[in-house]
N, C-alpha and C positions, 0 to 999 in steps of 0.2 A: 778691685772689688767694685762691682759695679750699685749694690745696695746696699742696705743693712742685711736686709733678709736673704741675700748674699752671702755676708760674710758671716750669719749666724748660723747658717749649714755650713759654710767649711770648717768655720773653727768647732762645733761639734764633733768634727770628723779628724781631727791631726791630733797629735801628740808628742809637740815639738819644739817647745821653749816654754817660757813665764809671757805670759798676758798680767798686768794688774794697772791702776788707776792709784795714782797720785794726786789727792786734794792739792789747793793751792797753799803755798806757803807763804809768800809774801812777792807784791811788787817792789824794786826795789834799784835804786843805780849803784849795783855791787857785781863785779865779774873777778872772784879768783884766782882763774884762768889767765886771762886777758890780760888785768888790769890789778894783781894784785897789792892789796894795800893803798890803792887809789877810791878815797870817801868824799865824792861820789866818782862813780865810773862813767863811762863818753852819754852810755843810751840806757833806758829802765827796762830790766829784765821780769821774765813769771819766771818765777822759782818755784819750783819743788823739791821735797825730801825733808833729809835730817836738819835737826834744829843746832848743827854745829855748824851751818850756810855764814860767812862772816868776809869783809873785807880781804880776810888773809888767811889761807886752808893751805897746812900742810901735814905729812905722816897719815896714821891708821884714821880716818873721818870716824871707821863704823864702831872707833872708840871713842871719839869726843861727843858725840852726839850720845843725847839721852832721849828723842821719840824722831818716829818721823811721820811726816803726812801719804808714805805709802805704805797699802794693804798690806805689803810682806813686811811683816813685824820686824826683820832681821837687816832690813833692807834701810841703810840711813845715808846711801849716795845722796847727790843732790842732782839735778837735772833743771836746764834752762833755755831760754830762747829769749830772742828780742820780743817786745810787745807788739802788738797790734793798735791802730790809732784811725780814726777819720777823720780827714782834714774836712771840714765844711767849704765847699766849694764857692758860695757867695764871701764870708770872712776870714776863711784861712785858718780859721781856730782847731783846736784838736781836741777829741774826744775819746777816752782812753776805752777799747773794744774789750767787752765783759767775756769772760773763759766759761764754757759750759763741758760739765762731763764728756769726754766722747761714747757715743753711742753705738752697738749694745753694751751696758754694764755684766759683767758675768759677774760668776763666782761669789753671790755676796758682797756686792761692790756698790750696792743704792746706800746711797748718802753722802757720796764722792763731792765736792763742793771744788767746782770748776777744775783746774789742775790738768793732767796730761795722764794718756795713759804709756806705759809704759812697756815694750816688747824685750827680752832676751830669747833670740833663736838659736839653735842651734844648729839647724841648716837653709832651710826656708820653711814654709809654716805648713809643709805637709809630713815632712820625714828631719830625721836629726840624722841619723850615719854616721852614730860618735862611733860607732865601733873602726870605722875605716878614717874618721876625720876628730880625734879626738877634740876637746874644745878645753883648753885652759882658760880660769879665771883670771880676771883682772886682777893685781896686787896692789895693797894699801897703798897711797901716795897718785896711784893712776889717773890720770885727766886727759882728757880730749877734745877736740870741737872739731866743729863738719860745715860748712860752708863758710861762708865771709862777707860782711857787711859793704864791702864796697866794688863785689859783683857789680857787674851791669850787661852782663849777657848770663845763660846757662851755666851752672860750675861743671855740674857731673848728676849723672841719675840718684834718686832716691829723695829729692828734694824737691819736691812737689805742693802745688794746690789745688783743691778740687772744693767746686761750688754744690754745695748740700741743696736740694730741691726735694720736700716731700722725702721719700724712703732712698730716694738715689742719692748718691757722690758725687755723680758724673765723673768726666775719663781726668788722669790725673795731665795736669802743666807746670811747667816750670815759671810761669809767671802768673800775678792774681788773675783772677776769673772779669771779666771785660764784660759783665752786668750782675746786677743785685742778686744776691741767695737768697729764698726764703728760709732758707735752715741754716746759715751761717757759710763761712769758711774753713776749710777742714785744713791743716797743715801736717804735712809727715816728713821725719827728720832721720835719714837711714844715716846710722854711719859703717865707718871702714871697720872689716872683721878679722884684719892682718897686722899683726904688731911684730915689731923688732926681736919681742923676747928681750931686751935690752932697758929699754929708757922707759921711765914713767911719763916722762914729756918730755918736749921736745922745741927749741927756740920759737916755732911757728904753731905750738901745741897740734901737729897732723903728721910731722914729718916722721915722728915715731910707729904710725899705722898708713895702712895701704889698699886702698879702694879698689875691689875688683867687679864689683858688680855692673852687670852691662844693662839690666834693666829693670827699671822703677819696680815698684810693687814689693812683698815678700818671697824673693827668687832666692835660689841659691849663689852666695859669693862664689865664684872660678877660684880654684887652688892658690894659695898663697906663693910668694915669689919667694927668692932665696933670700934677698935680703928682709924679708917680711915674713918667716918661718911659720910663728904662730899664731893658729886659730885661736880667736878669742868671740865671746858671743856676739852675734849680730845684733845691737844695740838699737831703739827707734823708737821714737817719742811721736805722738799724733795727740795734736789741739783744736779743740772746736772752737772758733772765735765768733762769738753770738754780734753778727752783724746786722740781725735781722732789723733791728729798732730803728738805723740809720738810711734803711733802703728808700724809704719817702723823701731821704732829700739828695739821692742824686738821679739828677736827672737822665730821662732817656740822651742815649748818647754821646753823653759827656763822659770825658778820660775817667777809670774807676780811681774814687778816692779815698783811698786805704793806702797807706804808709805804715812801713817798721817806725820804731823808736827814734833809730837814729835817721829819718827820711833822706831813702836815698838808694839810686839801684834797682829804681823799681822792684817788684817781689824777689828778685832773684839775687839779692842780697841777704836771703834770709837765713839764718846760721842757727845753731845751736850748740851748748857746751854741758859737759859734763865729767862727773866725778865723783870714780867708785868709793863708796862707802861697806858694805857688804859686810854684816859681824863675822868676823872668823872665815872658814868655808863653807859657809851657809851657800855662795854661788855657783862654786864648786861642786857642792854637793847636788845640787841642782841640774848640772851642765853634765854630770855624770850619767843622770836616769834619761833613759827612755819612754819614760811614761809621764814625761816632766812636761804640765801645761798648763799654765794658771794658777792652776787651784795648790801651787807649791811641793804638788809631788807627794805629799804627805808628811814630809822632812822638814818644809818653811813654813812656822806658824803666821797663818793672816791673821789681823788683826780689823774687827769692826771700823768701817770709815769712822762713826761716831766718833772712838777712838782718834785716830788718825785725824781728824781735824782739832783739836783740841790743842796738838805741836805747833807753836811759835816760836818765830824768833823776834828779837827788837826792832824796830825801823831806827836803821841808822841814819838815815840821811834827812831824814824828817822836811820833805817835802810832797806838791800834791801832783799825783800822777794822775787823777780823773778827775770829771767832771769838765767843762768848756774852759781852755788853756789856750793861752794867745801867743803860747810857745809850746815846742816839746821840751818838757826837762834835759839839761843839758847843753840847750840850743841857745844862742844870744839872740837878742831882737832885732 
């Protein structure tokens, strides 16, 4: 997608997965996945979703939880990534990078309060072909993650950052944008659309799914492998990271100074996890229509952002993730 005004004529024109916008839920150093049961966890996560997000998640989520901070009212997964940070170049200190809507809002989606938006496709984002490539739902207990924090070269496609300038994107990289955005940092987080059919997770949480995609963007994943049987939806979270405030202090020239959470890896450390929530077969029912785009098909009640922002959870770890830090949480002096 080369602009907005790009990608507001194609996605006009497809009908072939969920689009919707997840307010933020909460900062926090808690990874379920990862690190479950460890308060606090290595690096501070942006979480979104259902308000059942907690140290330790296990069994049906889209029954523990009672709201969530996404549009699709049914919808109480949770979805995360490491943070965004600027280190200040003169003192080393860090400043925690504020989440803005990604841009266009569709469907009734103004009052989105930073957060991630959220993609289920079913083939790539012009055509689904459930009739020849059927698409099975996730099942209760399922989790996953897509990249790796201690990266330090390219992992695989779909893991991208692109420098917002005015109405453009610009082309996507595998590592940050090498001068100042005026419109932020855009991050996109594809993951694997090929699962075992077997294991809800798996010791490395990835080894249970299986990455075919050969190139960035919304493409179609190539056919599942035999040990990777089942289509399951192609999953993808994009965040705007309003870095626009910090551009005046770095300088022409100098290395870009934006760091993940846990610093380190330069951009190409940047991962993301998640974990299905979904009431019942509300996802299912969804991954079934062909005429399933955003707006839920007619089958998945959205729920006003208004709404949707109003779901919290506690801060457990009751420490300060912004404002000027002379460490990153988690980090020693």
């Amino acid at each position: 997608m080369k602009s907005i005004s790009t990608a507001l004529a194609l996605i006009a024109s497809v009908e072939a997965g969920l689009r919707f916008p997840c307010s933020t839920l909460t900062f926090q150093r808690l990874d379920p996945v990862v690190e479950p049961g460890n308060t606090p966890s290595a690096h501070v996560h942006h979480i979104v979703g259902g308000n059942a997000f907690n140290a330790s998640m296990s069994g049906d989520v889209g029954n523990q939880a009672s709201c969530t901070t996404c549009q699709m009212s049914e919808d109480f997964s949770n979805y995360w990534t490491a943070v965004l940070y600027f280190k200040h170049p003169t003192n080393g200190s860090y400043h925690r990078v504020p989440v803005l809507p990604v841009q266009p809002l569709l469907g009734g989606s103004n009052g989105a309060q930073g957060g991630i938006t959220v993609y289920y496709t079913q083939f790539d984002l012009s055509r689904d072909n459930i009739k020849q490539q059927p698409i099975k739902s996730f099942q209760p207990g399922f989790r996953m993650t897509v990249g790796s924090p201690t990266a330090t070269s390219k992992q695989h496609v779909g893991l991208t950052y692109q420098c917002l300038t005015g109405n453009s994107r610009g082309r996507e990289t595998a590592d940050f944008p090498d001068k100042p955005c005026t419109g932020g940092i855009f991050t996109t987080h594809h993951f694997p659309a090929c699962w075992d059919g077997k294991n809800l997770d798996s010791p490395d949480h990835q080894s249970h799914m299986f990455f075919t995609k050969r190139t960035d963007g919304f493409t179609n994943a190539p056919a599942c492998p035999s040990s990777h049987p089942v289509r399951v939806p192609q999953v993808t979270y994009e965040t705007t990271w309003d870095t626009s405030k910090f551009n005046s202090m770095w300088t022409s020239g100098a290395p870009n100074p934006f760091v993940w959470s846990f610093e380190g890896g330069k951009g190409f450390g940047t991962h993301a996890d998640y974990m299905f929530g979904w009431k019942g077969d509300s996802l299912q029912r969804a991954m079934d229509k062909s005429e399933c785009f955003y707006d839920g098909c007619g089958s998945i009640t959205k729920q006003a952002m208004a709404t949707a922002n109003k779901c919290t959870v506690p801060d457990r770890i009751n420490e300060e993730t912004v404002g000027w830090l002379s460490v990153l949480p988690g980090q020693s002096k």
